[in-house]
N, CA and C of each residue as an Amber inpcrd file, in Angstrom:
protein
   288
  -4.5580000 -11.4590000  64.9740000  -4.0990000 -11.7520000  66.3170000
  -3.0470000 -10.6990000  66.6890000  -3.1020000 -10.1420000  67.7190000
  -2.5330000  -9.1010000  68.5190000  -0.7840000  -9.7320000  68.6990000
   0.2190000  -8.4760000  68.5930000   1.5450000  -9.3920000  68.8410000
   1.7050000 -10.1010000  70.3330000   0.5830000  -9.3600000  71.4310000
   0.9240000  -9.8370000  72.3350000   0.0170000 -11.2410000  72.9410000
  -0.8180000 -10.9740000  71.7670000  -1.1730000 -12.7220000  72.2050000
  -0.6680000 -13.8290000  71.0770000  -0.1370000 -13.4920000  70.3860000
   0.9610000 -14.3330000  69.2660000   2.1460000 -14.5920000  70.6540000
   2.7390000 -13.9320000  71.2440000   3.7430000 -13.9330000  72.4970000
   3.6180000 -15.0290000  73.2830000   2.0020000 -14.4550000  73.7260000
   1.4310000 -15.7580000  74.7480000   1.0620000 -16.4310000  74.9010000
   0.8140000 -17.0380000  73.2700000   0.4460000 -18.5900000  72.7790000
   1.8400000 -19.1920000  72.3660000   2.9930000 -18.4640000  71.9490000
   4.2050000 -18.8920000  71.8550000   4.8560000 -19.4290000  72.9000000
   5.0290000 -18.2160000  74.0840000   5.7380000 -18.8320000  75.2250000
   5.0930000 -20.0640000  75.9290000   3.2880000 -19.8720000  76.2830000
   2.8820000 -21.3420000  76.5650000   3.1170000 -22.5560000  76.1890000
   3.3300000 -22.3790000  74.5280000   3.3690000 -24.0160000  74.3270000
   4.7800000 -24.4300000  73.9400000   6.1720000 -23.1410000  74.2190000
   7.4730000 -23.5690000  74.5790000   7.3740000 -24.5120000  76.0390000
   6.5930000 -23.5600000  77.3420000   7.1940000 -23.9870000  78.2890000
   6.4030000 -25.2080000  78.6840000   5.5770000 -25.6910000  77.8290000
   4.1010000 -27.0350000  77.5530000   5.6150000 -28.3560000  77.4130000
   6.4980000 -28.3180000  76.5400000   7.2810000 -28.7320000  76.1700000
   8.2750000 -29.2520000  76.4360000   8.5270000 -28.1930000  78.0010000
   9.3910000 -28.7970000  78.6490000   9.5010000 -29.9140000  79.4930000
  10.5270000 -30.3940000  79.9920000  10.2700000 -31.8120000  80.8390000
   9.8770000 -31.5070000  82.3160000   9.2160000 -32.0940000  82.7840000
   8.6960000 -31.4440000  84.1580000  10.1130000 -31.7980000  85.1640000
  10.6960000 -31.6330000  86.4050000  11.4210000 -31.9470000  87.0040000
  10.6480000 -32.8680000  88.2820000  11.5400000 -33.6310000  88.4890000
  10.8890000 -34.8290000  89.2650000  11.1460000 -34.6220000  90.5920000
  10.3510000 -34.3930000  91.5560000  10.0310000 -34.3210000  92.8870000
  11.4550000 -34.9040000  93.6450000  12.0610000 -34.6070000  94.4030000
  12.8070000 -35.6670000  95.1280000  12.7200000 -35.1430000  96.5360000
  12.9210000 -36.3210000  97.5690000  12.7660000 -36.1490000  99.2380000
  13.7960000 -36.9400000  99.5470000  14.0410000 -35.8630000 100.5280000
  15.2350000 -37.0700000 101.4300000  14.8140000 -37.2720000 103.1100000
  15.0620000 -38.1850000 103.3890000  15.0400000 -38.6250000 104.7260000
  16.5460000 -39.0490000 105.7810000  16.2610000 -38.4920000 106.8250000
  17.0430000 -39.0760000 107.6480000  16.3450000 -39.7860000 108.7710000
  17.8530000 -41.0770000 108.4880000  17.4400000 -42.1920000 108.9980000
  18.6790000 -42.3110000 110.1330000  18.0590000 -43.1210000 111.0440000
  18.9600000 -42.7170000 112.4120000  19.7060000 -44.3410000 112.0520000
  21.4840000 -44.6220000 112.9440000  21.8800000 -45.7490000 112.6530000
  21.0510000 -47.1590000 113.6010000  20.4870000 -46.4110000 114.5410000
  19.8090000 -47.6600000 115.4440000  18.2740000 -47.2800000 115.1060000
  18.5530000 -47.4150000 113.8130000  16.5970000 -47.6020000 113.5960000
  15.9280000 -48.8730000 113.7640000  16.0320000 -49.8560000 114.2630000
  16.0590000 -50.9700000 114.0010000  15.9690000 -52.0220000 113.2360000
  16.7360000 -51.5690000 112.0590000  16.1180000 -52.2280000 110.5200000
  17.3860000 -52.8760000 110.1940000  18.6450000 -52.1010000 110.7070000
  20.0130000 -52.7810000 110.1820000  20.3130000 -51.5700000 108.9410000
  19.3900000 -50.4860000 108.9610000  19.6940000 -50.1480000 107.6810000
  21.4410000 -49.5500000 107.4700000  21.9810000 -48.6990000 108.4590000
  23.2560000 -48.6630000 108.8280000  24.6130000 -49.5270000 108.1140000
  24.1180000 -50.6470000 108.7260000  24.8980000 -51.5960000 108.3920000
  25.0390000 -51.5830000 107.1300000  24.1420000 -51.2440000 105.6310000
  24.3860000 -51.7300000 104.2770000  24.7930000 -50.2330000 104.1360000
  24.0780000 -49.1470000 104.7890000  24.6700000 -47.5340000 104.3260000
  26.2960000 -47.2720000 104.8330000  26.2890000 -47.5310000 105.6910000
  27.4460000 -47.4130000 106.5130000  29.0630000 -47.5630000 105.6040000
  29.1010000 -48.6600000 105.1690000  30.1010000 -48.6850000 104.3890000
  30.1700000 -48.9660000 102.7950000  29.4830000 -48.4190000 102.4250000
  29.1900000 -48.3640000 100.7250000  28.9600000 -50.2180000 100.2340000
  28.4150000 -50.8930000 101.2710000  28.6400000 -52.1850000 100.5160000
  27.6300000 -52.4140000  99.5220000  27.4020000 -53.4550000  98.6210000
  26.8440000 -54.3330000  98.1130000  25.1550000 -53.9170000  98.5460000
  24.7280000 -54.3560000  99.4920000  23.2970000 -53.7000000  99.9680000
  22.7260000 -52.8740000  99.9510000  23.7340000 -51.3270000  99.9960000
  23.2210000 -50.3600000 100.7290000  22.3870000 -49.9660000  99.0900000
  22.4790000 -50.0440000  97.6240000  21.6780000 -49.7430000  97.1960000
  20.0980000 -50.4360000  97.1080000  20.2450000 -51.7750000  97.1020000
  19.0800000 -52.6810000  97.3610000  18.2710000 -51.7920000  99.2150000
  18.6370000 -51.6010000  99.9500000  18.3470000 -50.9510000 101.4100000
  17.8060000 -49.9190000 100.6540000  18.5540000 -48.9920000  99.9270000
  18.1940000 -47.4170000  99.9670000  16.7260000 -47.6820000  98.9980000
  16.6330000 -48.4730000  97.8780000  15.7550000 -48.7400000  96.7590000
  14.4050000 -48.7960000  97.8200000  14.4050000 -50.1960000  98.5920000
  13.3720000 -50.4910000  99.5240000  12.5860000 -49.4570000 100.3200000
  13.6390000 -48.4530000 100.9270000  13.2490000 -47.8180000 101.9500000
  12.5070000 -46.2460000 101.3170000  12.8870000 -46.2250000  99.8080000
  12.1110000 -45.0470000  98.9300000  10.5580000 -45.9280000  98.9140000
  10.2910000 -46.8260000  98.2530000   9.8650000 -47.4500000  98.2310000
   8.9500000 -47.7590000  98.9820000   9.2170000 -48.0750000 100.4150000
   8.5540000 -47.6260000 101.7450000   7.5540000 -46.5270000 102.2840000
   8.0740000 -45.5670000 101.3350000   8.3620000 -44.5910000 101.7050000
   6.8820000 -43.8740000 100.5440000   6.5740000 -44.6500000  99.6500000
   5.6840000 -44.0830000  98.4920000   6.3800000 -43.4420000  97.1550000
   7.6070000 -43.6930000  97.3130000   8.6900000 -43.1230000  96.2930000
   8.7310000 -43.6430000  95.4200000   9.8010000 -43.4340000  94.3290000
  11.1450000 -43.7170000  93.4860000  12.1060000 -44.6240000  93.6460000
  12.9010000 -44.8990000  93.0440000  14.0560000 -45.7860000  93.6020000
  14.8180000 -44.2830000  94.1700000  15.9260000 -44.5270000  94.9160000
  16.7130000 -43.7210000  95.7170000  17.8980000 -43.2210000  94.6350000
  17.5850000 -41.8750000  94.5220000  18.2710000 -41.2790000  93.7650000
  19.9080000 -41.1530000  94.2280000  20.2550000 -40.9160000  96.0520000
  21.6800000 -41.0180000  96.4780000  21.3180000 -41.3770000  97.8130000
  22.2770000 -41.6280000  98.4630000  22.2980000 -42.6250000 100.0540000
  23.7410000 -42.7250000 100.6840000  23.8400000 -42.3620000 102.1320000
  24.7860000 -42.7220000 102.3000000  25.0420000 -41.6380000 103.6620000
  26.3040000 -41.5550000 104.6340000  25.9980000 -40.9550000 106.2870000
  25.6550000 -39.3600000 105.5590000  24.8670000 -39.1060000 106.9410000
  24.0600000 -37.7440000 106.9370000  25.5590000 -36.4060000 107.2760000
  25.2080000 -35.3410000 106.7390000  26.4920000 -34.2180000 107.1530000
  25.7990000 -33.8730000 108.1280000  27.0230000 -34.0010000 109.0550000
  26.0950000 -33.1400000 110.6990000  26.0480000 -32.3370000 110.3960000
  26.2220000 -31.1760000 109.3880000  25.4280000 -29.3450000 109.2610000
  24.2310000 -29.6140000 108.7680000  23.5190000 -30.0970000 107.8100000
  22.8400000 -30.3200000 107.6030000  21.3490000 -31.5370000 108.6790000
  22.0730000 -31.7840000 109.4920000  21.2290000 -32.2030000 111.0830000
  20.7870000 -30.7630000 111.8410000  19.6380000 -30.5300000 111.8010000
  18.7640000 -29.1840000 112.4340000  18.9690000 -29.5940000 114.0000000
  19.2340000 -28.2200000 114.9960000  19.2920000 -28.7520000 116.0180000
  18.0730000 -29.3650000 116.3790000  16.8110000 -28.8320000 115.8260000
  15.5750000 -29.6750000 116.2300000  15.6790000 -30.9270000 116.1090000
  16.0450000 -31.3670000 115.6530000  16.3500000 -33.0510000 115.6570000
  16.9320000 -33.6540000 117.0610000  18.0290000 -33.0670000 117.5540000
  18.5980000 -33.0050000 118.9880000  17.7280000 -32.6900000 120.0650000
  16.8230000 -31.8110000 119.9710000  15.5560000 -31.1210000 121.2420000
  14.6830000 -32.2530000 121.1390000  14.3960000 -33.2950000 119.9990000
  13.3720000 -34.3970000 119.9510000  14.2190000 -35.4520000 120.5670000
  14.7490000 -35.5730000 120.9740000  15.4780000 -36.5350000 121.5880000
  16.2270000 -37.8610000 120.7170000  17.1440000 -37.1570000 119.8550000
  18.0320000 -37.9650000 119.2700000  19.0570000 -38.3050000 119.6000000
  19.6860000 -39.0350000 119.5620000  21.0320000 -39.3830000 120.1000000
  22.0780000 -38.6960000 119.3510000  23.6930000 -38.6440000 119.5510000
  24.7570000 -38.4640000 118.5470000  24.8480000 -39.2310000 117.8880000
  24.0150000 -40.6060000 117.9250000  24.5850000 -41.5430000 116.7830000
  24.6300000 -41.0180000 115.4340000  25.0120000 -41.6420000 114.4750000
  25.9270000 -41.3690000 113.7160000  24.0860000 -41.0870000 112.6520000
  24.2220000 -40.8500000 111.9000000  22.8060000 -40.3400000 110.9610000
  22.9770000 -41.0090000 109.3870000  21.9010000 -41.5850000 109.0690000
  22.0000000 -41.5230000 107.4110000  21.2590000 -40.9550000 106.4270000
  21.2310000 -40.4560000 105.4110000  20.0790000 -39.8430000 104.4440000
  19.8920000 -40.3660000 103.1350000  19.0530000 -40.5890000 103.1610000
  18.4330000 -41.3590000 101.5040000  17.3660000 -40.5170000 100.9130000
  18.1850000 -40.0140000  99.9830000  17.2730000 -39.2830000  98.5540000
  16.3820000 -40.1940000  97.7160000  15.2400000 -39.5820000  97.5300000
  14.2220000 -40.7990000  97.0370000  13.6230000 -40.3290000  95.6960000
  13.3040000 -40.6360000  94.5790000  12.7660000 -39.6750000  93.2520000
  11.6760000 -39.8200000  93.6510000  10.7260000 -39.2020000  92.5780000
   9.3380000 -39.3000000  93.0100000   8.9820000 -40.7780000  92.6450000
């Protein structure tokens, strides 16, 4: 066997080995979506992880990897040209 296919049966079944990394999506969710979801994100209570779990979930996901208000830099103005309001924004990270 050639050194360079000794190489490339080596490096394949290092990188065979590794752990795959798990997909994650986030969504933004507006505060008058009509779900109440706000209300449990809004102030870190008691709910908002049971809310965020559901809404991955919803969603074809994971449980919700993080949750909680959206950074307005991260709000595209396209979001504003679709006719969003200033209300206030939330985002929930979802695993696969």
């Amino acid at each position: 066997m050639t050194r360079f296919a000794l190489a490339t049966l080596l490096l394949g079944s290092t990188l065979s080995a590794l752990p795959a990394t798990a997909e994650m999506r986030s969504f933004i969710v507006p505060a008058n979506d009509g779900y109440g979801v706000a209300d449990c994100l809004a102030d870190g209570s008691a709910c908002g992880r049971i809310v965020a779990d559901a809404w991955c979930r919803a969603q074809g996901m994971g449980a919700a990897a993080s949750f909680g208000p959206s950074d307005p830099v991260e709000v595209t103005a396209a979001i504003a040209r679709a006719g969003a309001t200033s209300e206030r924004t939330y985002t929930i990270t979802c695993n696969e």
